[in-house]
C-alpha angles and dihedrals in degrees: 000000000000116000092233083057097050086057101042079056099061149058124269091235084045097053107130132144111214132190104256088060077045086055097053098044088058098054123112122259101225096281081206092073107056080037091059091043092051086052093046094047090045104054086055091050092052087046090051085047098057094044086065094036085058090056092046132337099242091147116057091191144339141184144193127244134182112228116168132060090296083068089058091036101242103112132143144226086266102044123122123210118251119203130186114207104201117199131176115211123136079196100069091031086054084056102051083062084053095055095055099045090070122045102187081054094054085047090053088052094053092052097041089050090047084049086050105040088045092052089045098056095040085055096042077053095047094043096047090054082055100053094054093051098051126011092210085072086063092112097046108135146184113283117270123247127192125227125225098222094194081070109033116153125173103260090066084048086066103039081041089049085046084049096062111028092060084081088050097053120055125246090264089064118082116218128190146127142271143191092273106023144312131332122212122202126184139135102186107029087040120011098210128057099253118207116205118200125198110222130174105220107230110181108290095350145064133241108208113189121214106206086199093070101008103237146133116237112198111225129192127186089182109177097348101129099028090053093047084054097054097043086043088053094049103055094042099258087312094112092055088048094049094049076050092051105038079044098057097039085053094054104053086042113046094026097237139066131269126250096248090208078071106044092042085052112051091040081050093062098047110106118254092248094069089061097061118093135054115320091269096046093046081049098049090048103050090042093055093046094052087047097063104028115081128242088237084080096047119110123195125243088229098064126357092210106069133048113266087232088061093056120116095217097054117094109171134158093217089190087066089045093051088047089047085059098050092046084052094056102042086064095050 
């Protein structure tokens, strides 16, 4: 049971948390499941990559990565999945250059992506209705458009990438695309509504391109995973079990889901100690301890040596997770 549902069910004077709602809470999805999606996202993404690298070899490599909680394996009911596609092509970054050196040009794009994205979901609709009238229509797609490779950008890679993984995903599963890649919808084929960003690998880092304001945004996980590992490992598994938990409490509270850079983060701070214990103990530690140290001490897991407020990929409303808190301890 949801904990939204458990309060609905009682009375304001009989609200209490216990721990074996605590336990529940903290308890693995089947990791499995987001693994075998990535898999199965990712083979018809390869299929839709080679279709363009056999036009015109625009892309030199490219590779998947799993970036949210289902990476670290505490995710929640509600979670998405969240993909980098990392490709690697001087070609697409050089046109990102091209496309900000003119503005009329940039205004044109954006035209010319509302135009698209608003043809493409009258026809999805079109062709859905279709498919429901007569099953031979089972393989209608979007129209094709072809791509003037002399001029390439990387905003015709992602509607060329759309173009040809519609054939590869069946008719119960929505396509369509987003500021920073490709969303994937799909209760039946899926099961989770998968995000797939388009990133240029840059060394260490990512470039991921926003086709709203045409520009590059650097990101840097640093020492991220290496650091979740290390801090798992230390408290005995506990560390991976308590972002789980604090995960899946914020969600059903707060009705969205939390950035994981944060919660890493400030977990990751907690000292070992408060780990230590059975699942409701370790929780009631670490939340009274959060509770009372600031957020000014607080270092990212990204990089020690900067505060996790300062990091670029946290975005965070610190009032809801205040009031998140309080909630919390209203119910203990």
């Amino acid at each position: 049971m949801h904990i939204l549902c458990y309060i609905k069910n009682m009375k304001n004077n009989d609200i209490i948390l216990d721990k074996n709602y605590i336990e529940q809470f903290a308890q693995p999805i089947n990791p499995l499941y987001s693994q075998n999606v990535f898999n199965y996202v990712c083979e018809k993404f390869d299929f839709a990559l080679k279709d363009i690298i056999k036009k015109s070899p625009v892309v030199s490599d490219y590779d998947f990565k799993m970036v949210n909680e289902c990476a670290t394996q505490t995710e929640t009911q509600s979670s998405s999945l969240d993909i980098f596609l990392s490709i690697k092509s001087p070609k697409l970054e050089m046109s990102v250059l091209k496309l900000n050196k003119n503005l009329f040009k940039k205004f044109f794009n954006k035209l010319k992506i509302a135009y698209y994205e608003s043809k493409r979901e009258k026809q999805e609709k079109k062709r859905r209705e279709k498919n429901k009238l007569n099953d031979d229509n089972n393989n209608i797609m979007l129209k094709k458009t072809d791509f003037s490779y002399d001029k390439y950008n990387i905003n015709d890679f992602k509607k060329e990438l759309l173009q040809n993984l519609v054939k590869y995903f069946s008719n119960e599963t929505i396509l369509y695309t987003t500021d920073y890649g490709i969303t994937l919808e799909s209760k039946s084929e899926l099961g989770m509504t998968v995000n797939v960003y388009i990133v240029i690998e840059n060394g260490k880092m990512y470039r991921i391109f926003n086709s709203s304001n045409f520009k590059l945004t650097s990101i840097d996980f640093g020492q991220r995973f290496a650091n979740f590992e290390v801090k798992n490992y230390e408290t005995n598994y506990n560390y991976q079990k308590a972002v789980r938990l604090f995960n899946s409490l914020f969600v059903n509270l707060m009705n969205y889901s939390l950035n994981q850079i944060y919660i890493e983060s400030l977990l990751y701070n907690c000292p070992n100690k408060l780990f230590e214990g059975s699942t409701y103990e370790m929780f009631l530690k670490i939340f009274n301890y959060i509770t009372i140290e600031s957020n000014l001490n607080c270092k990212s897991i990204t990089n020690e040596n900067i505060n996790v407020l300062n990091d670029n990929l946290v975005k965070i409303n610190i009032y809801d997770f205040n009031k998140f808190l309080k909630i919390l301890a209203s119910l203990l």
